[in-house]
C-alpha positions as CSV (number, residue, x, y, z in Angstrom):
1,X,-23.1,-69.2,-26.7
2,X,-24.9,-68.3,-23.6
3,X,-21.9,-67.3,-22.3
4,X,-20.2,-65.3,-24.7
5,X,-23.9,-63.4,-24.5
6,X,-23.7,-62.7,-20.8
7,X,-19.9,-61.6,-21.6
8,X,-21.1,-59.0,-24.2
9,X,-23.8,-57.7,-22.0
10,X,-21.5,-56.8,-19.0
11,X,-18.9,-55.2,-21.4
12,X,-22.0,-53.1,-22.6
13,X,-22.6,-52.4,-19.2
14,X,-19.7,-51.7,-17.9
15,X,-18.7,-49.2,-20.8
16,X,-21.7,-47.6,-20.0
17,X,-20.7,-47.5,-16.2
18,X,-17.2,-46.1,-17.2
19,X,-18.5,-43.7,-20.1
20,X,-21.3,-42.7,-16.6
21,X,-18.4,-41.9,-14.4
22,X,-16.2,-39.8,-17.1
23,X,-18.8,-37.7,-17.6
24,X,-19.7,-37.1,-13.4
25,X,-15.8,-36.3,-13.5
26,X,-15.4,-33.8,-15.8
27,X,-17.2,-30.9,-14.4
28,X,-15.7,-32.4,-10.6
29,X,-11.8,-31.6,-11.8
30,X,-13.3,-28.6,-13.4
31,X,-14.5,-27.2,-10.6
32,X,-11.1,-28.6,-8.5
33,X,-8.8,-27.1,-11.2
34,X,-10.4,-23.8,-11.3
35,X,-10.7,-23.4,-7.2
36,X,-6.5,-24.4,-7.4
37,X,-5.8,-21.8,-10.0
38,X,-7.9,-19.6,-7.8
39,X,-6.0,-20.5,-4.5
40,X,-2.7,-19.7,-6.1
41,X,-4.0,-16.2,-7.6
42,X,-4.9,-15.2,-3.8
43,X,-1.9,-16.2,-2.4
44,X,0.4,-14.4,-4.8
45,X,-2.1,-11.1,-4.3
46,X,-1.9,-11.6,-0.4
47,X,1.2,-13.6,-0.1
48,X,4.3,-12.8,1.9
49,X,6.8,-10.4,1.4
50,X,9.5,-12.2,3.1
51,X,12.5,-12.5,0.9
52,X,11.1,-9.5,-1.4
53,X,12.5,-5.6,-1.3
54,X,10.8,-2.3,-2.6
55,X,13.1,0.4,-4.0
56,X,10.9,3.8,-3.7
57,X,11.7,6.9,-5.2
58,X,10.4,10.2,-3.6
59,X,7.1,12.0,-4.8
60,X,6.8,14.7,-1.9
61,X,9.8,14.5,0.8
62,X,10.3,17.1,3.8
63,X,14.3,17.2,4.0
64,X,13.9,18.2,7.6
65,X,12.7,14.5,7.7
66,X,14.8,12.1,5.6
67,X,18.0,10.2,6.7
68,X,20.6,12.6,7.6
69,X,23.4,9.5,5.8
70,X,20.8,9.4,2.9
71,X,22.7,11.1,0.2
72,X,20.8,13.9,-1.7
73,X,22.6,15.8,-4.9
74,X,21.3,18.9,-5.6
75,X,18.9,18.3,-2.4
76,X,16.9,15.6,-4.3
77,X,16.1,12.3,-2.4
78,X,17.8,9.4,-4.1
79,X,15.7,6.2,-3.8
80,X,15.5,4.1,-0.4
81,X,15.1,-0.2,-0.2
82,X,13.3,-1.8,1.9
83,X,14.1,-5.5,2.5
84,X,11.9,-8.0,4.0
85,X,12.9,-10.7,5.7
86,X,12.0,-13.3,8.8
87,X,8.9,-11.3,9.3
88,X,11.2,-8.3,9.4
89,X,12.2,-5.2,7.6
90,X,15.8,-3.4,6.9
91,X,16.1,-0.2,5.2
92,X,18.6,0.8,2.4
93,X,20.0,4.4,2.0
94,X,22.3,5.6,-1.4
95,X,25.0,7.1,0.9
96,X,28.1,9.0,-0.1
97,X,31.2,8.7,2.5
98,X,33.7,10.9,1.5
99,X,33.7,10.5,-2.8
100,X,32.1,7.5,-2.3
101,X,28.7,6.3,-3.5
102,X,27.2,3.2,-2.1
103,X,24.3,0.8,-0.7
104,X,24.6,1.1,3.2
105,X,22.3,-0.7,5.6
106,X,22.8,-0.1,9.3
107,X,25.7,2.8,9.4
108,X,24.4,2.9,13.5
109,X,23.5,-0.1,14.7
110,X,22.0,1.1,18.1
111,X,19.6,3.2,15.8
112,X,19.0,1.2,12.7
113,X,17.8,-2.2,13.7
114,X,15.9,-4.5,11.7
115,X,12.1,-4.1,12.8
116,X,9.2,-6.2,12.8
117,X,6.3,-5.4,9.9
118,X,3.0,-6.4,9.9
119,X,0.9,-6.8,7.2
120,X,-2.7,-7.7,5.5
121,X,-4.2,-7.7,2.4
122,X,-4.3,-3.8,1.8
123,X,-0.9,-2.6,3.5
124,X,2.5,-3.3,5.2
125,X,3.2,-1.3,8.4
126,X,6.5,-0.8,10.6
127,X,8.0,1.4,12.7
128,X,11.4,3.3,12.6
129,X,13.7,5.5,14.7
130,X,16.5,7.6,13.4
131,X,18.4,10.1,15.4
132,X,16.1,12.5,16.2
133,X,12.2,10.7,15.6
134,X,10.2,7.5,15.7
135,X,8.4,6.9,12.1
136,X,5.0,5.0,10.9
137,X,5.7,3.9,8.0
138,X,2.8,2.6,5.8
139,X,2.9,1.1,2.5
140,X,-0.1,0.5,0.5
141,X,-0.3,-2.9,-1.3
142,X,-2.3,-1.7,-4.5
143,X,-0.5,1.4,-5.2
144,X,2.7,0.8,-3.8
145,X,2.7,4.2,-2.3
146,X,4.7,4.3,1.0
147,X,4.0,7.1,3.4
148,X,6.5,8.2,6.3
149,X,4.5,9.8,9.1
150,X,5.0,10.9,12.6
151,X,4.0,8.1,15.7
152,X,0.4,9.3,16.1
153,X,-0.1,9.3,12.5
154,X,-1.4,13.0,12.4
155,X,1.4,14.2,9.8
156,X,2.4,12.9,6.3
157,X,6.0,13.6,6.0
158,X,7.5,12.1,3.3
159,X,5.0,9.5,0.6
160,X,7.1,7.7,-1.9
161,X,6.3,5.4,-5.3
162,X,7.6,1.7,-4.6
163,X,8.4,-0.9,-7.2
164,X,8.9,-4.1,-6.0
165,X,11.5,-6.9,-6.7
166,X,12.6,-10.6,-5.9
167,X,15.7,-10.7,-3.4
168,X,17.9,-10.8,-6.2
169,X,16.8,-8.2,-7.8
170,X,16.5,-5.9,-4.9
171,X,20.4,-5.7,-4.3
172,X,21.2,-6.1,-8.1
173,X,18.9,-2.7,-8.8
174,X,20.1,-1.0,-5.6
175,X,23.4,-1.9,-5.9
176,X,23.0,-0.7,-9.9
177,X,21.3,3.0,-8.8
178,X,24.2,3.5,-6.3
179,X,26.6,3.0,-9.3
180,X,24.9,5.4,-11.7
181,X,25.0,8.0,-9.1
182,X,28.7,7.6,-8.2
183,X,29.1,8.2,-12.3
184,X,27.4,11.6,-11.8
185,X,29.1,12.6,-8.8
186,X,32.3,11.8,-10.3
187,X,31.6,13.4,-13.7
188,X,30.6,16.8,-11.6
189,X,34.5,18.0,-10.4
190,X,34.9,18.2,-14.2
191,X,33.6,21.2,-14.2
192,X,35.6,23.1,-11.8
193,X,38.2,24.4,-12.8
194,X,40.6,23.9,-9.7
């Protein structure tokens, strides 16, 4: 009986061991939980925008300063993409060759080549030559407001209002906007009457 006695008092004990340790682990994956769910809430907020696009649409533009190939009905800006990817950046005009409406990336190569960004937690910055400038662009990571200025960063040209998309997305909405404005153009000669 001794025995059975002894048995009984280190099954009491060790329950209480074991009921001892569940309780010092609760608040320990608490804590370890809620630092994880943390973690991942930065990273998405500061995370990379490799493999990501913004499609912007114009709020104040100087025409003397957009795209000459970027097409403009009515002399309104159509929206521009911005692609990121590899730590780099490609910008996406609406053109219009002849009666044609489409996504073009690159119509110059010598002048349009993919350039490096940099970024932090407040804004994404590149640079960008066309024909006739060199660009700053700036965008800011809270309101999504990209700004085109000149080099030295004295004078806003153009600021735009970004929304931004998954890879996928990016081509499906540019590709979609370059659509809906080849509808307009081609709905316009209806008009005329020769």
């Amino acid at each position: 009986m001794k025995r059975l006695d002894v048995y009984k008092i280190i099954s009491i004990n060790r329950n209480s061991v074991i009921k001892y340790v569940k309780n010092f682990e609760r608040p320990i994956m608490k804590k370890l939980i809620l630092t994880i769910i943390i973690l991942l809430y930065s990273y998405t907020s500061f995370g990379s925008v490799n493999d990501k696009g913004i499609i912007c649409k114009c709020l104040k533009c100087d025409l003397g300063h957009l795209d000459p190939t970027s097409y403009m009905p009515n002399n309104i800006p159509t929206e521009i993409g911005f692609h990121f990817k590899t730590n780099k950046v490609a910008i996406y005009y609406i053109t219009k060759i002849g009666d044609k409406v489409k996504v073009s990336e690159n119509i110059e190569t010598t002048l349009r080549k993919k350039k490096r960004f940099s970024s932090n937690e407040n804004e994404i910055k590149w640079t960008y030559k066309d024909s006739l400038n060199i660009y700053a662009y700036s965008l800011d990571r809270k309101t999504l407001i990209l700004s085109k200025k000149n080099i030295t960063k004295t004078k806003i040209y153009n600021l735009r209002k970004c929304v931004p998309y998954s890879e996928i997305e990016f081509f499906k909405k540019m590709n979609q906007l370059s659509e809906n404005y080849q509808t307009i153009y081609n709905n316009k000669p209806k008009k005329n009457k020769i």
